[in-house]
N, C-alpha and C positions, 0 to 999 in steps of 0.2 A: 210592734217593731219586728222587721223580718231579720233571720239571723244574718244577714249579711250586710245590712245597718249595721247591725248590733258589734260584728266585726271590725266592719270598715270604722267604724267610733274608738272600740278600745285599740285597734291598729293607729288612728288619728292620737288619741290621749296616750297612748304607750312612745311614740315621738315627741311628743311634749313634755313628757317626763323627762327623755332626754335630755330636751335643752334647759331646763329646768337643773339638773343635775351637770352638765358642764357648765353652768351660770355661777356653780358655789365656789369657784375658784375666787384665784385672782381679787380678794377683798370680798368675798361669799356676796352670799342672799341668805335670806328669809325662805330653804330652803325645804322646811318639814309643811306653812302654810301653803305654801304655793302646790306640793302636792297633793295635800289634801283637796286643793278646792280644782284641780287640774279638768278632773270628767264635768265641772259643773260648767266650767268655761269651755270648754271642745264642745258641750253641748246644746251650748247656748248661741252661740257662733254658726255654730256647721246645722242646726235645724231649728231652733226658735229664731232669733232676731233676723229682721231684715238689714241685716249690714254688710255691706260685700265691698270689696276698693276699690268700686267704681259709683258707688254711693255717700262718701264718707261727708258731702258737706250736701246732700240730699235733706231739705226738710222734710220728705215724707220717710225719713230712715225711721227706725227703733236705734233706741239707748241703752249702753250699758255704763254704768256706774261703779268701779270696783274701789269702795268707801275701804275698804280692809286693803290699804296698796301693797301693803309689803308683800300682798300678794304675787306682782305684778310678773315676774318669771312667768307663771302661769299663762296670764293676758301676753303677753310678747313670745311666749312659743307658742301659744294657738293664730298670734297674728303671723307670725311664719308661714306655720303649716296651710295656711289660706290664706299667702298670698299678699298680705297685708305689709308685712315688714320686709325685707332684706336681710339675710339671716346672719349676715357679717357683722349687721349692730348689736347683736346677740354678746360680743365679742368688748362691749364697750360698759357694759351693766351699772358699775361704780363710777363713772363720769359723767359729773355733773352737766353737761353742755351735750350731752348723748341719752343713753334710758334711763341709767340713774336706778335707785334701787325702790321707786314709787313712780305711780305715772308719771309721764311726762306728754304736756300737751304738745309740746315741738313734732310728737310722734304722729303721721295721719291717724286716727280712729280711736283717738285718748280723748274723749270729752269735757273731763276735770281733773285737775291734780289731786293727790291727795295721799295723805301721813298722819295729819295729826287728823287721830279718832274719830267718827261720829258727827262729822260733818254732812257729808254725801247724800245718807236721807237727805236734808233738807232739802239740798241742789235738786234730785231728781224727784221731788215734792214740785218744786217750782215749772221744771221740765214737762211733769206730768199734768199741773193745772193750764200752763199754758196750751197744751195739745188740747185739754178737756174744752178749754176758751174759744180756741179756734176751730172744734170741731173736726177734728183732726183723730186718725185710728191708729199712731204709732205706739208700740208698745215702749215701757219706760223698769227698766232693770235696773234695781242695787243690790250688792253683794256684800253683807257684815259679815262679820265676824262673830265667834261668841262671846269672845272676852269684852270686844267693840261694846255691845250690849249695856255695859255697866257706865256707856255713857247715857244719861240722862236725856238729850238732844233727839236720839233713836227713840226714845219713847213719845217723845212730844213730840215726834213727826208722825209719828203713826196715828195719835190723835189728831194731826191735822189732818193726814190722809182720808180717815176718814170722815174727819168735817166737813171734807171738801170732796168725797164721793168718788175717791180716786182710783176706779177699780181698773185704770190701766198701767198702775204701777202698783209691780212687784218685787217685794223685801223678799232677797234670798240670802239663809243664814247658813255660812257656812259653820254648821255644829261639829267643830274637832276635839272638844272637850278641853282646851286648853287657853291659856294666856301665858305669854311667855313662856317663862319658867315653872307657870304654875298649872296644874288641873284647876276650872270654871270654878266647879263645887267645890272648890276647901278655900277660892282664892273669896269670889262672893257667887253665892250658890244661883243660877239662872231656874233650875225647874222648879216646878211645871213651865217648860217655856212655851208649851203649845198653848196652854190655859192661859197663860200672861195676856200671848200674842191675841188670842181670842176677847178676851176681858176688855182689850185695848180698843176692840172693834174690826179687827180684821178676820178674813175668812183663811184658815191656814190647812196646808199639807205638812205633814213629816210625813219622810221618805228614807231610803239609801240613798245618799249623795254618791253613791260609785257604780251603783243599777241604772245602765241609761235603760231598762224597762221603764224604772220607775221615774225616773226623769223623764222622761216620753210620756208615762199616764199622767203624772202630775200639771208638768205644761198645756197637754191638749186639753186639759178643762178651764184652760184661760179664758174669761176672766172666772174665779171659782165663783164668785157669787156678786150681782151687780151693786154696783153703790159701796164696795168695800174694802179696803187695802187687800190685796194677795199677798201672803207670803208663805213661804217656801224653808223649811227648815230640812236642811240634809245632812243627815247623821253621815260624816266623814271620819277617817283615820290621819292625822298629823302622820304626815310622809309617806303614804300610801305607795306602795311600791317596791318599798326597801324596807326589809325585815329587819333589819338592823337600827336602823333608828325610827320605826314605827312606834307610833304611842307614847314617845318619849321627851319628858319636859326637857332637856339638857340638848336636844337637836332642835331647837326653832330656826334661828341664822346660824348658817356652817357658813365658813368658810375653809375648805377643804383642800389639801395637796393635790397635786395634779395625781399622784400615785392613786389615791385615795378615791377621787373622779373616774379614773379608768378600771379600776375594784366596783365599786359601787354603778357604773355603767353594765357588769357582768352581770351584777346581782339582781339589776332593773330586767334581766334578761331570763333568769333564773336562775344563775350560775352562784355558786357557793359564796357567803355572807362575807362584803366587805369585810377588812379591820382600820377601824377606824381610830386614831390615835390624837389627831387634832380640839386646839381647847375648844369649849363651849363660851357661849357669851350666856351669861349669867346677868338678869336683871331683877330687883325685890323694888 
């Protein structure tokens, strides 16, 4: 990757942060995942998938699946930034009949809905056998979670995955070390998650999920090995960005003061650390 990709990327994801960060108003977001997994979707978008809005009901497109929705700030400021959304609906997050705070397929380039956990494998299982069937070279992307994980559904897809030879779908785990409120390991411990993911039959990378070097070496060995799920484990930070609520179980959903947005918009910039005084949503 030439440094001026390498720019032009964290230039793209440091705007997405943005809107990511004016989203946690006004009845918040799910704003500590969505930054974490921010570089993985600006990167996936802007140089792996063939998806662009002038292909969005294209059968020879690629897919992307984001199973972990509450992500979805993330996916709707990269659809922005290229083009894809109108960036006034940015503005409507918490209404139901607009983006809503998980996909929404009303949205062009939303493929499946999705909230409740560990569904998604499946979908993009089916997605990717069908392509396999038809003979067909589109690539097929889902995005977990770590905490996602401790559904049982994520495992038995990936055993079908590989029953079924499916080395054009790729499991990417967003690893932020968290669920909810809680750190992965004290809630139900994931590692070895590479060995898991291997034992399971799949061929896997762990990376920096915030290196698009390594994003970039990882992808271009698509597919890693034939005949066999890829997946993609990318070591990320919960809130990537903002120093201030980095690493921290008690920042999953903010929803935050407008005060608090335009602090925290400085601090996205480098400017000295929000104060942030807004409750926490607290889940056991």
């Amino acid at each position: 990757m030439t440094d001026l990709k390498k720019q032009e990327l964290e230039e793209l994801a440091f705007r997405v942060r943005q809107h990511i960060v004016k989203m946690s108003t006004d009845g918040g977001c799910f704003v500590g995942a969505s930054l974490s997994a921010a570089d993985l979707v600006v990167y996936l978008y802007s140089e792996f998938l063939n998806i662009s809005k002038d292909n969005l009901q294209d059968p020879d497109r690629d897919y992307l699946f984001l199973s972990k929705g509450h992500d979805v700030p993330a996916l709707y400021g990269t659809f922005v930034e290229l083009g894809l959304m109108e960036e006034s609906r940015l503005n409507h997050l918490s209404t139901s009949d607009n983006i809503y705070w998980h996909p929404n397929t009303k949205v062009p380039g939303i493929e499946f809905h999705s909230g409740s956990l560990g569904h998604l494998p499946s979908v993009a299982i089916g997605v990717a056998l069908d392509i396999k069937m038809k003979g067909g070279s589109n690539k097929v992307i889902c995005i977990l979670g770590d905490g996602e994980l401790n559904e049982g559904t994520c495992w038995e897809a990936a055993l079908v995955a590989n029953a079924h030879k499916l080395d054009n779908l790729i499991f990417v785990v967003d690893r932020n070390q968290f669920q909810a409120n809680m750190p992965t390991e004290e809630l139900i411990p994931l590692e070895p998650l590479h060995d898991k993911f291997s034992a399971f039959g799949a061929a896997v990378k762990r990376i920096d999920g915030h290196s698009f070097e390594a994003l970039e070496e990882a992808f271009t060995a698509y597919p890693f090995q034939e005949g066999r799920l890829n997946v993609v484990i990318a070591d990320t930070v919960r809130g990537k960005g903002l120093p201030s609520i980095e690493a921290r179980a008690d920042r999953w959903f903010c929803n935050f003061t407008q005060t608090e947005v335009e602090a925290l918009l400085e601090e996205l910039k480098g400017e000295k650390l929000a104060t942030i005084e807004s409750e926490t949503l607290v889940v056991r």
